[in-house]
C-alpha positions, 0 to 999 in steps of 0.5 A: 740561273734558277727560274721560279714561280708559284700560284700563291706567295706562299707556294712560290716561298717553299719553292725558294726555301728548298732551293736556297738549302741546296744553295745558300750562297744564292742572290735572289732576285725578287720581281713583281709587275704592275699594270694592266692592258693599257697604253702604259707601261707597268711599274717594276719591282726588283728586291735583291736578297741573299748573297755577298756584297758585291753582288747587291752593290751591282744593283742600285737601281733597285731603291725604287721602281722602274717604268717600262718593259719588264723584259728589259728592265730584268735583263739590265739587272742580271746583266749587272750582276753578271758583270760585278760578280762572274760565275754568280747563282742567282735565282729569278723569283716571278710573280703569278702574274708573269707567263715564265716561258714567254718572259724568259724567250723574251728575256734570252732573245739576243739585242742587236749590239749587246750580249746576250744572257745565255752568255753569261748564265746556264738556266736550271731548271724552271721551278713551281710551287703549286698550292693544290686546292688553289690549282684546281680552283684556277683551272675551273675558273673560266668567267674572269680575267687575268693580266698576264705579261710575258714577251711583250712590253704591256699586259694580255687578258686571260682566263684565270683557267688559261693563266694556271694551265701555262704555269703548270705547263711552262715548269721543269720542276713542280712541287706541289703543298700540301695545302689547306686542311680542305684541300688534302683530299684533293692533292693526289689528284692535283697531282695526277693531272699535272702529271698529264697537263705537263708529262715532261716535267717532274712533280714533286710532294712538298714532303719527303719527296722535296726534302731529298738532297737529289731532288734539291740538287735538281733545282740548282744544277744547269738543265740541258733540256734547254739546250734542247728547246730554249725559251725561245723555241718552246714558243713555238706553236708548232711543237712536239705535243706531249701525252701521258698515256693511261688513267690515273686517278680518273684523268686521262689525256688523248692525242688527235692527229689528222693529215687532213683540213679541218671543216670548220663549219664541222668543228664548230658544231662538234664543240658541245660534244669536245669540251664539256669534259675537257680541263685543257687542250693544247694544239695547232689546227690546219683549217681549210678556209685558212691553208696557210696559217697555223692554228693555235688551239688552247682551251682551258676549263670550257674557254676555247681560243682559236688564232692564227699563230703563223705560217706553214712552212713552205718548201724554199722559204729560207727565212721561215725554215731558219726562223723556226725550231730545231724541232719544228724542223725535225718533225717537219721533215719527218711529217713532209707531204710533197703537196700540203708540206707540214700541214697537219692536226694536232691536239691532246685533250686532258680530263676526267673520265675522257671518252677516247674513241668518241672524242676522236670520232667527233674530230675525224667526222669534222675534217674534209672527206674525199670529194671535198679535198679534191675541189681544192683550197679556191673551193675551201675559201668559200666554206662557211667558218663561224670560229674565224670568220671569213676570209678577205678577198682580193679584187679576183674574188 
């Protein structure tokens, strides 16, 4: 099953006309979702396009929209497929509005007392069209909201910047247009930076580069990176950060690890001097008036949302342990300290002319120093947190 999306129709269109040449026979299966952050459930779309009979006469569902999770409604349909027509290509076509990683975690997730979707299909590779002047618009836009939907039943505001960010981030595959007249100065730096916004991914010029039969090979075959990192375990927050090394065409990106507690007093007066240069950065944070939790840090454009994503693992917490990735797992094991377990910083910045040793010496001056570290997590407790405010205590202080 193919995947794709893009940041304008018709960014999304190209995307799917290149993988219908390499695949023609295709059932595409178009959604759109409305709705906002209300109590109410957003109406969903479906539009079946392309291959035989069978396969659309599955779906009769589709004359008019449904009412509810679009999660589960999207399963039904591909579930129906499956059954009328085994062995079938069909490509998922998302709109914009639509966080594909966590639609698609949500969408895999096996139901008690049904099958699951990985048992009926193997995913390609998560394909999307990006229009390059819209892209660098999206990602300086930090002053309105977006609704998004991903792995819950109803809507969640964020940053138009945010919005475009995780799309860039979620693909496997990105073919960037050429866009409007105005904008072809600007394409080879869009794709500069999404070359470090998403080094794992492959970026392809809607050109030649798009037009070689490889590369549409590439949109329709199964990708064992999946296997690797489902859609469920690249939710994940406590993932392997990914950074491209060097400078091209201006846009560079610097990983920050440290094995000890952020002040966050510290951290938030160093912000002015992190973010003005910073397009986004992704990690996970340990903050000393939180010793528990992990931190999900995401920036985009200078938006900064820090929150509490989960917990630590611990040594003996069986569920935890099974409940978390193959590769949170792995680095776990490999990064364990018989004290503070998997607790640890991470974060890679992306920007424009990003001044790496200055921004790791703003970081490194914010976490706890020797004497701090030794009065331990009741002291910790205690320190002033103006980002995540302070922390309820029990009748014990």
């Amino acid at each position: 099953m193919g995947v794709v999306s893009g940041n304008t129709p018709e960014a999304r269109g190209r995307v799917l006309d290149l993988l219908l040449r390499a695949s023609p026979d295709a059932l595409v299966l178009s959604v759109s979702v409305l709705g906002d952050a209300s109590e109410r459930y957003p109406s969903v779309q479906r539009l079946a396009s392309g291959g035989d009979e069978r396969q659309r006469a599955s779906l009769t569902s589709l004359s008019q929209a449904a009412t509810g999770d679009p999660a589960v409604i999207v399963r039904q349909d591909l579930r129906a497929i499956a059954r009328a027509a085994a062995g079938a290509h069909v490509v998922l076509a998302l709109p914009g509005n639509v966080d594909a990683v966590a639609f698609l975690a949500e969408l895999w997730r096996a139901r008690p007392g049904t099958s699951a979707l990985r048992d009926y299909y193997d995913l390609a590779p998560l394909a999307v069209g990006l229009d390059p002047g819209r892209l660098l618009r999206d990602l300086g836009c930090v002053h309105r909201a977006v609704q998004v939907f991903g792995d819950r039943p109803r809507a969640v505001p964020v940053t138009v910047a945010e919005a475009a960010a995780r799309q860039s981030e979620a693909a496997q595959v990105m073919v960037l247009g050429k866009g409007l007249e105005e904008d072809r100065g600007r394409r080879e730096g869009s794709r500069a930076l999404l070359a470090h916004l998403n080094p794992s991914a492959t970026v392809l010029l809607d050109d030649a580069e798009a037009d070689d039969g490889v590369s549409l090979m590439t949109l329709t075959r199964p990708d064992p990176r999946w296997a690797v990192a489902g859609p469920e375990d690249r939710l994940d927050v406590v993932t392997p950060v990914v950074r491209r090394c060097g400078v091209d065409h201006g846009v560079a990106s610097v990983l920050w690890r440290s094995r000890r507690p952020l002040h966050p007093e510290r951290l938030a007066e160093s912000l002015p001097r992190i973010m003005p240069s910073v397009v986004r950065g992704r990690g996970h944070l340990w903050v000393a008036t939180r010793p528990d939790a992990v931190i999900s840090w995401r920036s985009a454009g200078r938006h900064l949302e820090l929150r509490e994503a989960g917990r630590w693992l611990e040594d003996g917490d069986t569920e935890g342990w099974r409940a978390a990735s193959a590769q949170r797992r792995t680095l776990a094991s490999w990064y364990w300290d018989d004290r503070y377990g998997e607790r640890r910083n991470e974060i890679v910045f992306t920007g424009a002319e990003l001044d790496q040793d200055r921004l790791r010496t703003v970081l490194d001056a914010a976490v706890l120093d020797d004497r701090e570290l030794a009065l331990g997590e009741a002291h910790w407790a205690c320190l002033p947190d103006p980002l995540l405010g302070s922390v309820a205590r029990g009748p014990d202080g």
